[in-house]
Structures are given as structure tokens and as C-alpha cells.
N, C-alpha and C positions, 0 to 999 in steps of 0.2 A: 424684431426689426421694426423700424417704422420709417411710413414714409410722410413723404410731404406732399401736401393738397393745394392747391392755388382754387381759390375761389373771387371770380369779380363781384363786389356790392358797391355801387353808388360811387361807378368809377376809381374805387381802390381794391387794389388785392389783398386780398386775406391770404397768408399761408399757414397752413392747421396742420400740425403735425398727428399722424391719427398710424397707431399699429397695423402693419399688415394685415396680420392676423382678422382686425375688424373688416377691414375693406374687403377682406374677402365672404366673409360672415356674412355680409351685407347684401352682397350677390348670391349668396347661397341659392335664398328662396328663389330668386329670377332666373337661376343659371341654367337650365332648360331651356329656357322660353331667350336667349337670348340669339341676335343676330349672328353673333359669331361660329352658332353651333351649325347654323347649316350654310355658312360661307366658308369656314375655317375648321371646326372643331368637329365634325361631322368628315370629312372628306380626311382632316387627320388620322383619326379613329381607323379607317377603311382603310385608308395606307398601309397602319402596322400591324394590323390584323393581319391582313392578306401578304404582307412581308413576312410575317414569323409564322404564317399557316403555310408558306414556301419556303421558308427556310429550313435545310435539315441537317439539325441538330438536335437535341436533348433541350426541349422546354419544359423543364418538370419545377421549376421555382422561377418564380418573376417577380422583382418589386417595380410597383408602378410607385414613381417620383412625383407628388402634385396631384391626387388622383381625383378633386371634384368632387363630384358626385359619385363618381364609381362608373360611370357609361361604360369605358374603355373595357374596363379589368373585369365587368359582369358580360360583357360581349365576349372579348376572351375566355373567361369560364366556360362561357357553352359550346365552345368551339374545338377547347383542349382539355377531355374529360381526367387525364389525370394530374392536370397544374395546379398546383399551389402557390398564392398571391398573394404577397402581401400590399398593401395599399396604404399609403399615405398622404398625409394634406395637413398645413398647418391651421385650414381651420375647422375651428370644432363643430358650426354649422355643417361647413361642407360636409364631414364626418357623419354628423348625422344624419343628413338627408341620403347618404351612401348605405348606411346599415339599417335604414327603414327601407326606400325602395329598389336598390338593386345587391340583393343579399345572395348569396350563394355558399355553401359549404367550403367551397373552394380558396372563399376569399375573406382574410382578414384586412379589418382597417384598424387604423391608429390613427389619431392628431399627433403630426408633428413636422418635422422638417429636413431634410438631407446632412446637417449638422450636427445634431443631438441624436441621429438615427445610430442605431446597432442591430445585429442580429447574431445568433452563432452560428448560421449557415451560409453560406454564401449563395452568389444567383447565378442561374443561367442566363437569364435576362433582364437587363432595366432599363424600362422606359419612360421616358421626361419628356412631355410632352409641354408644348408653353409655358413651361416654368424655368428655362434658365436665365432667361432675360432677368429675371425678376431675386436672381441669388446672389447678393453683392461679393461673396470671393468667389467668384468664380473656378480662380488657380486651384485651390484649395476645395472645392466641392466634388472636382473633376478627378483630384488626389484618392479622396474618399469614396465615389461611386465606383474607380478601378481599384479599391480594398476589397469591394462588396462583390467584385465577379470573383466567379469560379476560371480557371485558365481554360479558355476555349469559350469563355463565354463574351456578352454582346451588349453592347448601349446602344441603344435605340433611343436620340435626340432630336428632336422638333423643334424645330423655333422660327419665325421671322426674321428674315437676314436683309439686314441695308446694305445692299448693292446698287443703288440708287439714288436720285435728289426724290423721285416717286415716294420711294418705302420711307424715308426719311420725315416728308411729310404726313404720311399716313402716319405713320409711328407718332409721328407727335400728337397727333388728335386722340391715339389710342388712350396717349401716357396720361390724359385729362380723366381718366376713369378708371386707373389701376393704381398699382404703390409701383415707387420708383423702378427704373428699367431700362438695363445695355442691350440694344439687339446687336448683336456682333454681325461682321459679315462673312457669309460663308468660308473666305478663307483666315478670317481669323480664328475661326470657330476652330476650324481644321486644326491651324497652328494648335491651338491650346488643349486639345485633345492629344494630337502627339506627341508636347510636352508633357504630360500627365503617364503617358507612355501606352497610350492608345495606335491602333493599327486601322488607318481607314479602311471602311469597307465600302460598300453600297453607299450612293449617293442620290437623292431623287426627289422630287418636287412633287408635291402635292398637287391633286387635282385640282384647278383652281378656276373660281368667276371672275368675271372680269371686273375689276380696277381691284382686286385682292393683290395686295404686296406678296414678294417672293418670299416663298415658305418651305423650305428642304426640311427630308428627313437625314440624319449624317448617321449612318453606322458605323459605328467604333466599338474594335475587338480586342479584347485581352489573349493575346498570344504569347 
């Protein structure tokens, strides 16, 4: 995938078409150290932990969708001793800074993406966190994550929803530092999960600081 970059020089814009893949390479090394993780990505994290260490069902397989660094799916590991994780991220930075410092037995990582993924097993649980925005079929991504559950099992999705002229402008200051990106709003989101043939479940807002844009978790089950 690639997107497009808008740069101002000497009052003309540049637009530079640059991989995904790179921009996120990019952020790799800083993705720690960035503001988002303890406005946004931190408070995320807590959410679906503490949502799937209350929920009860069979978490014995999980693919995390976009996994970073790994924070998420290494936190989880030490929380559910007998889960097996797969992790993925399309970029290979990310990837590697995931299998150098947050390594556990538990958990494999791959470079790749929701599109080109397979597996022979299916999941109990998968969770996307910040990354739908950022998947131009959407319809069709949604198709494919409800291939990869087990019947009874759970999507756990995150994302920033424009429900507002607010989020709308935030959103757009974000879009200056990521590859291209739809934030849907909550009820569209909904919509396209039940077309996909998802069953809403739990719905719920992240702890959030203030002037943070609205940020739900939408649970969606394959029943």
C-alpha cells in the first residue's frame, strides 16, 4: 500500500507518495517514546486486557492485527499462561523491535498484513487495535477476519470514531503523520461489522484525557 504525504517548502506543497510499510519503519524506533502511548495506546492496551481477562470464554489462540512492538500481546502473555499468539505488523522494523524486546514463548510474530495473512487454525480471539482506519477495503478485511474466528469466538476493535466537527479536526492533524486513513463513525463501524456477519457485543470507550477524540472498543462475535 502506499500513501500520500503532503509536505509545505517555500509555500508549495510537495506530495510524495512513500509505502506504508516505510512510514511506519520510521516510527518504529520512536514508538515507545511517543505521545500517543500514554494518551491513547496505553489506556487502549488496559481496556482489552482487562476486557478479555473478564470475559469468559476459551482464550487459548489470539491474533493481534497491527501488533507494534508487541506491548499489547507481551502483556497479555503474562496474564494468560496458556495462550498462544500470533502477532502481526506490516512493518519489518516494528517486527523487529517486537522479537528483540518483548519476546515470550507464547508469542509468534510475522511481518505482514490482514490481506496476505493465513493460518490453519482458527482464533478465539482477534484484536485490531488502531489499525482499521488505516485498511483501504475495509468490506473485505472484515470478510476475512470473520474467516479467522473459531464459532463463538470474538473481534476486539479499536479505533477513533468521528462523531464530531472535534474528532474530525483532530483526525486531520493526526492524518499529517500517518499513511492514508477512514475513521468511520461508531455507527458505521457497527453497520459494516454486521454486514460482514458479525453480532455486536460490548461496546465501550476508553479511558480517556482530555481534548482525546472519541475512541470505542466495538466487540464483535461470530455466532
Amino acid at each position: 500500500m502506499l500513501g500520500k504525504h503532503r509536505f509545505f517548502y517555500k509555500a508549495y506543497y510537495l506530495e510524495i507518495v512513500v509505502p506504508n510499510n516505510l512510514i511506519w519503519d520510521f516510527w518504529a524506533n520512536y514508538y515507545d517514546r511517543l505521545w500517543a502511548q500514554h494518551f491513547v495506546l496505553k489506556p487502549t492496551r488496559k481496556l482489552v486486557c482487562d476486557h478479555i481477562m473478564n470475559t469468559n470464554c476459551k482464550m487459548s489462540q489470539l491474533l493481534d492485527l497491527g501488533c507494534g512492538i508487541g506491548q499489547f500481546v507481551f502483556e497479555i502473555s503474562n496474564k494468560i499462561s496458556d495462550i498462544s499468539i500470533i502477532a502481526i505488523d506490516p512493518s519489518n522494523k516494528m517486527i523487529m523491535r517486537a522479537e528483540r524486546e518483548y519476546v515470550s514463548e507464547r508469542i509468534n510474530y510475522f511481518c505482514g498484513d490482514i490481506e496476505s495473512f493465513s493460518w490453519p487454525k482458527n482464533f478465539d480471539v482477534i484484536t485490531c487495535m488502531h489499525v482499521f482506519p488505516y485498511i483501504p477495503q475495509k468490506d473485505e478485511a472484515l470478510r476475512k477476519i470473520y474467516s479467522l474466528l473459531k464459532f463463538g469466538g470474538r473481534l476486539l476493535l479499536v479505533q477513533p470514531n468521528t462523531q464530531n466537527l472535534y474528532d474530525k479536526l483532530w483526525f486531520s492533524i493526526v492524518k499529517l503523520t500517518t499513511p492514508p486513513s477512514e475513521y468511520l463513525s461508531l455507527n458505521i463501524l457497527k453497520e459494516k461489522l454486521i454486514e460482514a456477519g458479525f453480532v455486536i457485543g460490548k461496546v465501550q470507550q476508553i479511558e480517556k484525557n482530555f481534548l482525546i477524540p472519541n475512541i470505542n472498543m466495538v466487540e464483535a462475535l461470530k455466532i
